[in-house]
N, C-alpha and C positions, 0 to 999 in steps of 0.2 A: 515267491510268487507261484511255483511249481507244484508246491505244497496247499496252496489256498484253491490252487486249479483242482489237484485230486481231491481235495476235500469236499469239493464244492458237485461234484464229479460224482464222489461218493454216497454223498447226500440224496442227489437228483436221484440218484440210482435206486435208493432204499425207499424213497419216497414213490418212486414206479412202481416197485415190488411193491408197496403197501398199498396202492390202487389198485394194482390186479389182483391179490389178494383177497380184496375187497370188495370186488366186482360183483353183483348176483348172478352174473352171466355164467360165472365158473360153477355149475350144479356141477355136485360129484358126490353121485350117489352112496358114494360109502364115506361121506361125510351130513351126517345128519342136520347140522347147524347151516347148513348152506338153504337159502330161501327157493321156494320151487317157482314155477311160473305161474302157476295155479294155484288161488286163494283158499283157503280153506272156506266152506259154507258155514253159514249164517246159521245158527241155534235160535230157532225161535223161542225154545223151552230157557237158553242162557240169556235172551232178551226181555223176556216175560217176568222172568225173578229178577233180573237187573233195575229195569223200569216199571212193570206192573205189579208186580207183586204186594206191594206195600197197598194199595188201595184194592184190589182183588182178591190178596190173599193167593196161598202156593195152588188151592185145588179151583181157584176161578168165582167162590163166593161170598167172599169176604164181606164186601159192600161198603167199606168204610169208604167217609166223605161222600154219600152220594154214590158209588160203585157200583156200575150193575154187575147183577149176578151172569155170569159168562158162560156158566153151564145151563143156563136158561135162553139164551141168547137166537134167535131164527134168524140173524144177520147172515146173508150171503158173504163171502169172500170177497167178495167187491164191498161193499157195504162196511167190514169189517177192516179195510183198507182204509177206507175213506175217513172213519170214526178215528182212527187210528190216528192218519196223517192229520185230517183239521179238526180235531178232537171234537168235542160234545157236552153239553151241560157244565160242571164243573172240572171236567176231563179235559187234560192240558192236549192240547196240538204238539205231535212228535214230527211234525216236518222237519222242523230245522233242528231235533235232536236225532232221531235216527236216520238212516239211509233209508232210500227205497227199499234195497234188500232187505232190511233189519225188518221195515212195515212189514213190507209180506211175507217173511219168517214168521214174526209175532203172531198176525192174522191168523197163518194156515194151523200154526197151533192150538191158538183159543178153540179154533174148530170139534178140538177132540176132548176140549176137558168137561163139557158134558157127556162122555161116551163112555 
């Protein structure tokens, strides 16, 4: 019985240790795999090739399916948000696929590939 206690004893104990090990809480800066508290930002240029790319094209004028040409584009940032999120003509709606942050990553980028 003394035996199934330490065992048991032992167990709970290792299984602690592998919580707090565990924990994000523990940042230790000279352990680079530990998660920070602060998220990395949003690539609008990594969102852009991920999801638009393929009907825009890498430099914004592709035009396939319908695609407007994005270096031609006089859409304000709000504007370009909004296309974005509840899409347009043949242009799928990215509400329920990206995040807000990701929309307005994508947006502020388009901005620049006419430039």
């Amino acid at each position: 019985m003394f035996a199934s206690k330490a065992v048991g004893a032992l167990l709970l104990g290792l299984g602690l240790a592998t919580v707090a090990c565990n924990n994000p809480k523990n940042n230790n800066p000279n352990n680079p795999s530990t998660p920070t508290d602060t998220p990395a930002p949003v690539s609008g240029a990594t969102v852009f090739k991920k999801q638009c790319q393929t009907c825009h094209g890498a430099d914004g004028k592709l035009g396939l399916n319908g695609a407007k040409d994005l270096t031609q584009s006089t859409l304000s940032l709000e504007e370009r948000i909004a296309v974005i999120h509840g899409g347009r003509g043949t242009m799928t709606a990215f509400r329920e696929i990206l995040s807000a942050e990701e929309i307005q990553a994508v947006a502020a980028y388009t901005q620049n590939l006419g430039k």
